[in-house]
N, C-alpha and C positions, 0 to 999 in steps of 0.2 A: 797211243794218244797221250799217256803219261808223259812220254819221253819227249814227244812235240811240247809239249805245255812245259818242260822244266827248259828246253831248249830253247825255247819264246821266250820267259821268265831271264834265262842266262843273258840273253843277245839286249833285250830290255836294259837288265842290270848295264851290262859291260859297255853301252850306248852311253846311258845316263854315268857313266864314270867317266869316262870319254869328255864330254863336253867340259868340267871345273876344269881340266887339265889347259885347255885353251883359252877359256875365258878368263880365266887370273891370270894370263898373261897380259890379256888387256887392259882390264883392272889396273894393273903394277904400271903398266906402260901410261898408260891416260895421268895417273898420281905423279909419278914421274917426270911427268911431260911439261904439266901443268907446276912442279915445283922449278922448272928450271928458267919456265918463260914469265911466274910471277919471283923468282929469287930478288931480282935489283927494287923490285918494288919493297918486299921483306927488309930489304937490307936498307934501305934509303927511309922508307915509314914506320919499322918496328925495330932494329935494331937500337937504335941513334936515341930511344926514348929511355927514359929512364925504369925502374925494375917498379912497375903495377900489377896489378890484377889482368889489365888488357893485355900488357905486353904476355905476361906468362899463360895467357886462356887461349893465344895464338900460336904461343911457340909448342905448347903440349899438345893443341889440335892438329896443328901440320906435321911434328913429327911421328907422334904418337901414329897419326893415320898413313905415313911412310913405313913405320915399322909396322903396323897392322898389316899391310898390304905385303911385305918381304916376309913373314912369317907366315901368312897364309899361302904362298906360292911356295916355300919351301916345305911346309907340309904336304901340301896335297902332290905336288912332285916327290919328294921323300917317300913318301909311302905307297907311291906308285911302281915304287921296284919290289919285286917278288919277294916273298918271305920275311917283308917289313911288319906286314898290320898281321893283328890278334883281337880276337873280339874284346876282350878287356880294355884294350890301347886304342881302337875307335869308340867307344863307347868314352871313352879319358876324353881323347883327344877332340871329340863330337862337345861334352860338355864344355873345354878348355876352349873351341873356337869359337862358342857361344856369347862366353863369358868377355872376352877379350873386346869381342863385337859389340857389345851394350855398354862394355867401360866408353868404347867411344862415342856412340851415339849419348849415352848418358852424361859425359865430358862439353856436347855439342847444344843440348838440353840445358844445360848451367848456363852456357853463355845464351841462348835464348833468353833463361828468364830473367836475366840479368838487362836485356834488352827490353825485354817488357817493362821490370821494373822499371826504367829510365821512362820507357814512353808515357807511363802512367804517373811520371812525378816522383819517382820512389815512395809509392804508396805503399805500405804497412799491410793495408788487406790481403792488396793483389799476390804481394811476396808468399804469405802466411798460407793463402787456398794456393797456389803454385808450388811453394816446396811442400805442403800435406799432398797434392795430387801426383807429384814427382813421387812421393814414398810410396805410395799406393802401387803406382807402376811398377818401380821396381821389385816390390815385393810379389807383383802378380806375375814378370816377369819372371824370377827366380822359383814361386811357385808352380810353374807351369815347366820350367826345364828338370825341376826336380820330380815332378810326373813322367816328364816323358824318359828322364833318362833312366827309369827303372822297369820299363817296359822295351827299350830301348835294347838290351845287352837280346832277346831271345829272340829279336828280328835278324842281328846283327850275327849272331852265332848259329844259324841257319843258312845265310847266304856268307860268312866268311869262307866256308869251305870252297869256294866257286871261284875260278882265274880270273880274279877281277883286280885291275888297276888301282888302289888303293881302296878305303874302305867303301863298303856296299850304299849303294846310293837309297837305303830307304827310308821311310818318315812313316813317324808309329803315332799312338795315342791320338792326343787334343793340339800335333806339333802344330797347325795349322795356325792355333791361337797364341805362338807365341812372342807374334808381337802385337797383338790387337792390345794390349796394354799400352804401348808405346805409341801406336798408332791414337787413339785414346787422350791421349797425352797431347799430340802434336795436336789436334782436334783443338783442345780448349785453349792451348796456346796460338793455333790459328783465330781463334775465334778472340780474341783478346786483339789481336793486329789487323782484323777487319774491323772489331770495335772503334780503334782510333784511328784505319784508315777513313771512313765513315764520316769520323770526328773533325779529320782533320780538312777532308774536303768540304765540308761545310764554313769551315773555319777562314779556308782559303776564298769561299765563295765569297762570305760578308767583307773579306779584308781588302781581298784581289792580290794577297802574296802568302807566301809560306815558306816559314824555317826551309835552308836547304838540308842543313844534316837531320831535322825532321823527316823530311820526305825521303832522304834516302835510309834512313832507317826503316820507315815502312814500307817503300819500297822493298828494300831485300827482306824486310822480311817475310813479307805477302808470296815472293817468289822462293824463297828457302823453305816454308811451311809447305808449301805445293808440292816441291819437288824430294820434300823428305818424304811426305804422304804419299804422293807416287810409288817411292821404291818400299815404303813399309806395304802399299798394299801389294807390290807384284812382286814379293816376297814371300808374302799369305798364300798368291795363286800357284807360286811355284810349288809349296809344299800341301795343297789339299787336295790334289790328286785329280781333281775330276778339269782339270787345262791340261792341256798337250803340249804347255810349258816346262821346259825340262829345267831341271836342277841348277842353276850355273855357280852355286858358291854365295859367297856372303863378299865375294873379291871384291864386284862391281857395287853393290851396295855399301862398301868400305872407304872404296877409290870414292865413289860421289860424294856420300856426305863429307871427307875428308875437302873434297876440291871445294862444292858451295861453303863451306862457313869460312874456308881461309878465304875464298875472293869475298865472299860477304865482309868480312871483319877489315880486308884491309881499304874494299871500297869507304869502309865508315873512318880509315886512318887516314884515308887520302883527303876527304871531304872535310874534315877536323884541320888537317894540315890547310888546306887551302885557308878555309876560314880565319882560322891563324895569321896564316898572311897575308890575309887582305885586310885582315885589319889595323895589322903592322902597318902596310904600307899605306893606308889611308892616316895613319894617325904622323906616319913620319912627312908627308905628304902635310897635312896641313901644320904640321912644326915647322917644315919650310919655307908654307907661304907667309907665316909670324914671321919667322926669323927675317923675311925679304922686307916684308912692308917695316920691321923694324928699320932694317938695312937704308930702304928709301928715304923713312923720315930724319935718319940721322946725316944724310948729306944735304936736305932741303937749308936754304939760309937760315936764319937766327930770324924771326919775325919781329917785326917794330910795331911798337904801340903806340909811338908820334901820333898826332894829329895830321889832318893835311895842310893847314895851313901852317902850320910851324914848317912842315917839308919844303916847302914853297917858298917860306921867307929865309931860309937856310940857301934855295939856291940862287934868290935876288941877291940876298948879300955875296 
């Protein structure tokens, strides 16, 4: 019975190892895919601008999360070949692709609040309780991978000994909670972007119009809040054990947020850009109807201020 039970345990393990090895392929291919069919837009809306905060909070997000994704596939293949992994070196490499993982969602967090800051007028409050609550997270974050990676090594050196395809696929301690901080986080920042969605539909009601780069700012962010929430919560469900959701890596949750904040940031470049020139060309557009009506009055004749009678006796005579 023993020997069934560690051979159920085995087939378990080497399943749930099994699956990261396909699914970061996905991951890398979706990131990929997606950098290639939005490049002309990169190149034609952010390259051509001069060096800001926006331009460089897009070019660290799209690459940053290209190299996330190349590094994470070369890992988990890397250490897929035999007599690579050592309980030491996953237990490294477990907290290392942790770490890596939060630099970007945390990189993606910045330009959120940064967004909010805008929608609220760069209000002083909003900034102040948004970077205090940012620190909170992080620190709860970092608190919670330093729990678990010290209970971490005696899961790990237990099932290292076992023919398994890179390191052992299991999840110890409170890992369950290690993004509910984060998740947490996107919370009050959603709730900040329905605040002014709210605000703003009312705003449109009494008016009958609304900013467009307003509305596409709250737009994407309504739908970037959703969809990061999504993947932090079935993140949570992959690692607490009790779904039949198996393991897939942190790949797909890399590739996404990577993909929504670059088409997010560059739909807010395009809609800027346009603005831009429409109001170029409205303003050059009325210089040339001056310049015409000038045009016309300067060929109209020289006006006379005769009388009519004087015209009259000018042409009896």
């Amino acid at each position: 019975m023993n020997s069934d039970t560690e051979d159920a345990k085995f087939a378990a393990l080497y399943r749930g190892n099994l699956v990261p090895l396909h699914v970061i392929l996905v991951g890398l291919t979706w990131i990929l895919h997606d950098y290639f069919v939005t490049l002309e837009d990169e190149i034609f809306y952010i390259w051509q601008q001069k060096r800001n905060i926006g331009k460089m909070m897009f070019l660290w997000v799209r690459y940053y999360s290209i190299a996330l994704l190349i590094f994470d596939t070369l890992q988990i293949h890397i250490f897929s070949i035999p007599g690579i992994t050592s309980d030491n070196l996953c237990v490294a490499i477990d907290s290392v692709v942790r770490i890596v993982g939060a630099i970007s969602l945390w990189s993606v967090e910045i330009v959120m609040q940064l967004r909010v800051y805008a929608l609220f007028k760069c209000s002083k409050k909003v900034a102040v309780v948004n970077v205090f609550l940012f620190a909170g997270s992080i620190a709860g974050f970092l608190w919670i991978s330093a729990h678990n990676a010290a209970r971490r090594k005696a899961l790990i050196a237990d099932a290292i000994r076992l023919p398994l395809p890179g390191c052992p696929d299991v999840h110890s301690g409170i890992e369950w909670a290690q993004w509910i901080p984060a998740t947490a986080y996107e919370g009050v920042l959603f709730s900040f972007a329905i605040y002014k969605t709210l605000e703003s539909m009312m705003d449109k009601m009494r008016r009958g119009h609304s900013d467009s780069l307003h509305s596409i700012l709250l737009r994407d962010n309504i739908l970037y809040f959703l969809g990061v929430s999504c993947l932090l919560v079935f993140n949570n469900l992959m690692v607490v054990g009790v779904t039949k959701i198996p393991w897939f890596s942190y790949g797909p949750f890399h590739a996404a947020l990577g993909v929504f904040t670059t088409r997010m940031l560059l739909n807010l470049h395009k809609a800027a850009s346009s603005s831009v020139v429409a109001s170029t060309t409205s303003w050059r557009i009325a210089t040339r109807q001056e310049r015409s009506l000038t045009w016309q009055a300067a060929d109209l004749p020289p006006l006379s201020f005769g009388s009519t009678a004087d015209s009259r006796s000018t042409d009896i005579s």
